[in-house]
C-alpha positions in Angstrom: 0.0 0.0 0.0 2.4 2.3 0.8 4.6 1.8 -2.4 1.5 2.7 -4.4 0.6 5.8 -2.4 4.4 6.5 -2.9 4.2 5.9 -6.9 0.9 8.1 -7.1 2.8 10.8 -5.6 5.4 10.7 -7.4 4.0 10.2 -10.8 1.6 13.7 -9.6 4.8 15.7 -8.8 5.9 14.6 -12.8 2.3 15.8 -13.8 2.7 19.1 -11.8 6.6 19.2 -12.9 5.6 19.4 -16.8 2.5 21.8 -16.7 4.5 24.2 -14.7 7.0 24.0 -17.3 4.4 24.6 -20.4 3.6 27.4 -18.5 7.0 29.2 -18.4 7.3 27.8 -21.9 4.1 29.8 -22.9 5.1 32.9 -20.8 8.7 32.9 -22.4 7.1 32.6 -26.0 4.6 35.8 -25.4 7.6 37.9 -23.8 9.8 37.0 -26.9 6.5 37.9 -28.9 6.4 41.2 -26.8 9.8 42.4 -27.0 9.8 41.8 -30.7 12.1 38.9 -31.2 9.0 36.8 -33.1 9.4 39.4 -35.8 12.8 38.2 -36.8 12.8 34.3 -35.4 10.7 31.3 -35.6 10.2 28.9 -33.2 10.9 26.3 -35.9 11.3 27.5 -38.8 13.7 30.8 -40.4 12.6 34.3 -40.9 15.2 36.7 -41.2 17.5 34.9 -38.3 17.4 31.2 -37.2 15.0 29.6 -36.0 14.9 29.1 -32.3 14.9 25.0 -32.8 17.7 25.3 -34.2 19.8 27.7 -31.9 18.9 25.1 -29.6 20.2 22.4 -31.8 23.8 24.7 -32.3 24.3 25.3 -28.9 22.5 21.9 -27.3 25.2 20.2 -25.2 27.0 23.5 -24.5 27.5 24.6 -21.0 28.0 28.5 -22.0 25.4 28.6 -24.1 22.9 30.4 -21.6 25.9 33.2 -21.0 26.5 33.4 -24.8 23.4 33.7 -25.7 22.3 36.3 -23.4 25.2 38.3 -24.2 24.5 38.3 -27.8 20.9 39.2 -27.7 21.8 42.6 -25.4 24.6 43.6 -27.9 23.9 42.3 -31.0 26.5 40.8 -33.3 26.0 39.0 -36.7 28.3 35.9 -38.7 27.3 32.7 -37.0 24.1 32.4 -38.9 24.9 34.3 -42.0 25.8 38.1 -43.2 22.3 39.5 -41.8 22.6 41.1 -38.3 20.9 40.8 -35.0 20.4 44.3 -33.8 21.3 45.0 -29.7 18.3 44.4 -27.6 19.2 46.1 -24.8 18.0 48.4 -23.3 14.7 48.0 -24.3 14.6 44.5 -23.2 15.6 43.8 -19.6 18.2 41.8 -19.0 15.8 39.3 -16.5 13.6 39.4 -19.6 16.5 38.4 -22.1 17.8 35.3 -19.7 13.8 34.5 -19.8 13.7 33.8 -23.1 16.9 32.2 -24.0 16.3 29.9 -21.1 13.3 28.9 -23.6 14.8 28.9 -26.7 17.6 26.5 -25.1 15.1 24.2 -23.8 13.0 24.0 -27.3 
């Protein structure tokens, strides 16, 4: 008895586990849609910069990502994906805002 009591509660904390995370999934994608980086990026597929899949895929595995990431988004920078540059985002985008969303794209 006890062992099932213990499975059902831990199979609820997964269940709890994944919609919280939808849910900062969905809050990231509206404050990447409200600070304008939806206008240049996909979530799968490539508008004028990558698509955020596949910055994911590009930096999946890499510890420093996260710091790179956030980095380039505030200043900007162009090369790694191609001549077209990514303007500085910063700052009109806060910087708690910017780790927000790169946390998402990482995790796509």
């Amino acid at each position: 008895m006890k062992a099932l009591l213990l499975t059902i509660a831990a199979a609820g904390s997964m269940l709890l586990a994944t919609q919280a995370s939808a849910v900062d999934a969905k809050a990231a994608e509206a404050l990447a849609q409200k600070s304008g980086c939806l206008a240049c990026h996909g979530i799968d597929k490539k508008v004028l910069g990558p698509s955020y899949k596949d910055v994911a895929a590009k930096y999946k595995g890499d510890k420093t990502a996260e710091a790179k990431l956030i980095e380039k988004v505030k200043k900007g920078g162009s090369g790694v994906w191609g001549p077209m540059p990514m303007p500085a985002n910063s700052p009109q985008v806060k910087d708690a805002d910017i780790k927000t969303i790169v946390q998402w794209i990482l995790s796509l």
